[in-house]
C-alpha positions in Angstrom: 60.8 129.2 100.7 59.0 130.7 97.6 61.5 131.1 94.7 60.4 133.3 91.6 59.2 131.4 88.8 61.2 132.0 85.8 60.4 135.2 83.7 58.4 134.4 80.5 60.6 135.7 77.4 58.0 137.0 74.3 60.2 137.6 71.5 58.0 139.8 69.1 59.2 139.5 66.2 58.3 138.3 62.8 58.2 134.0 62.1 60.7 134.0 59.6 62.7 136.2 62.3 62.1 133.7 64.9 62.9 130.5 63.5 66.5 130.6 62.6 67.6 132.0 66.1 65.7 132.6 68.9 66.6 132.5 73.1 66.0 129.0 74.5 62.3 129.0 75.9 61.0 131.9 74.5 57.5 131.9 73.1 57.3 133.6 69.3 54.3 136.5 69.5 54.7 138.7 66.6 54.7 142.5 67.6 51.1 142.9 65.4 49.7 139.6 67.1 50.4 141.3 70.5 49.1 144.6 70.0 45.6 142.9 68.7 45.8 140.4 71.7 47.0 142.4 74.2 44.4 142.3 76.7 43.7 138.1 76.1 47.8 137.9 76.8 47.3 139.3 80.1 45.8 135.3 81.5 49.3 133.9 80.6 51.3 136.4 81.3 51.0 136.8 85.2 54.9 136.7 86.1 57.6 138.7 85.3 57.9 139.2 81.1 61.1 139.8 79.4 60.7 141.1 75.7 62.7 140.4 73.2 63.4 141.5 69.5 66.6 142.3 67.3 67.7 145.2 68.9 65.4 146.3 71.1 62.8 148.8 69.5 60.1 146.7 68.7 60.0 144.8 72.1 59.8 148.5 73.6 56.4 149.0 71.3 55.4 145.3 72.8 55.8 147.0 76.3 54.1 150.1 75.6 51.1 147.8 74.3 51.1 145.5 77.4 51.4 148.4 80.0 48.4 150.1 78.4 46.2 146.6 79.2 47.7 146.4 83.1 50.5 144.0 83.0 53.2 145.7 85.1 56.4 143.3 85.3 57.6 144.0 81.5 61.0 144.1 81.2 63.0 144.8 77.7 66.2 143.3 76.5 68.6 145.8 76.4 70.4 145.7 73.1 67.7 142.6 71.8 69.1 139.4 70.3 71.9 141.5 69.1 72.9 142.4 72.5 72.0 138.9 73.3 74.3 136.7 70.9 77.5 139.2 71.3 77.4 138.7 74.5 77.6 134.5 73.7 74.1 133.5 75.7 72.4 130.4 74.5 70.5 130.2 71.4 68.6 127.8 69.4 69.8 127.9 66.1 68.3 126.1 62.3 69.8 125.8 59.0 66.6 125.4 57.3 65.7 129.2 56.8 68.2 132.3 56.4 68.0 135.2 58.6 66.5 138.2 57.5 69.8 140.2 57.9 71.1 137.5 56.2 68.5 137.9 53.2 68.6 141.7 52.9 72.4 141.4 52.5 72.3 138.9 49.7 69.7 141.7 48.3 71.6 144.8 48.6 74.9 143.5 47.5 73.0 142.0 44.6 71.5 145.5 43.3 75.1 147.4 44.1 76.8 145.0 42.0 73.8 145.0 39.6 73.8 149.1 39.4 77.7 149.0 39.1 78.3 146.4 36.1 75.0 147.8 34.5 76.5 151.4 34.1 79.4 150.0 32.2 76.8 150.0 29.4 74.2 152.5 31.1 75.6 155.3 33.4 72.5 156.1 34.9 72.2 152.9 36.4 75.1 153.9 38.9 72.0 155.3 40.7 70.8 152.1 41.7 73.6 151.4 43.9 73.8 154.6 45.6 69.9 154.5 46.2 70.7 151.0 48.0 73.8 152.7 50.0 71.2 155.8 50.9 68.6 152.8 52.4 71.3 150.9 53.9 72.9 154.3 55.9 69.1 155.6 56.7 68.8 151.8 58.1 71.2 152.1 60.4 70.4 155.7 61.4 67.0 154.4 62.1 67.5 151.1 63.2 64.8 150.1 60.7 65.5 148.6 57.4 62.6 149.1 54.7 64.2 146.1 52.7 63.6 144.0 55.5 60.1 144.9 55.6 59.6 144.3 51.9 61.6 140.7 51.7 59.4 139.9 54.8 56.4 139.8 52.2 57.9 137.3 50.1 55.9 134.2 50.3 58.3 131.9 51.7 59.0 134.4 54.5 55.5 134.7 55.9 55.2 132.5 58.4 52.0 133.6 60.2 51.1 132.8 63.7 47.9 131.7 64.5 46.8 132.7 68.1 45.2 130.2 69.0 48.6 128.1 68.9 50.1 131.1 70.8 47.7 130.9 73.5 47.9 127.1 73.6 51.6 127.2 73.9 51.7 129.8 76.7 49.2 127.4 78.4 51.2 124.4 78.0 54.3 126.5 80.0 52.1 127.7 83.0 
């Protein structure tokens, strides 16, 4: 009887991302790491793939990038980790490292309340907070927060993957 080996899970997204909740088993390949590896990727990646990222867009760019080197069993998470944790699956949680989301809203509520109490003494800095409520509404629109993007340059959020360590830990689950 041949039973299906189980699919690989690649969750693209960012280290810092990664760390503090990720699906049991799944194998961290940053989105940019992928595209720039794609075609070496293909050696380990020879049963069915699921990709994974927060809510789904970036594993869908992951896809796009394997299909174009030949790999044909790609599969996305619908809905991402998102999707993935309201609907209570197993995941592998730390304390040492707070989540992005987690990080942008400490940000944003940080320059509202800065903008708000500052324009008791300069009015014009009630623009700060609304220029942080115009990111935050254009973030959800888009599904794509620039703040995100910018906190993910702080030095103690980059975490970058080497991929040679990549490559060795896909071996080490063949």
């Amino acid at each position: 009887m041949g039973t299906e080996p189980e699919p690989r899970i690649i969750d693209v997204r960012e280290p810092s991302e990664f760390g503090p909740a990720h699906i049991p088993g799944a194998y961290n390949v940053p989105l940019g790491l992928l595209k720039e590896h794609r075609h070496e990727l293909r050696e380990h990646l020879d049963q069915q793939v699921v990709l994974v990222c927060r809510s789904g867009n970036r594993a869908t760019e992951a896809a796009q990038a394997l299909a174009g080197s030949g790999l044909t069993h790609l599969h996305v998470l619908t809905g991402g980790m998102v999707a993935w944790e309201q609907a209570g699956a197993p995941v592998n949680r730390t304390s040492d490292r707070w989540a992005m989301e987690r990080q942008v809203r400490l940000v944003a509520g940080s320059l509202v309340a800065a903008g708000v109490l500052g324009s008791l003494l300069r009015p014009e800095l009630k623009w700060l907070s609304a220029t942080v409520g115009a990111g935050l509404m254009g973030a959800a629109a888009t599904d794509s927060c620039m703040m995100a993007k910018a906190l993910q340059k702080l030095p103690y959020n980059r975490q970058d993957r080497d991929f040679g360590t990549v490559m060795r830990e896909l071996a080490q689950g063949d």
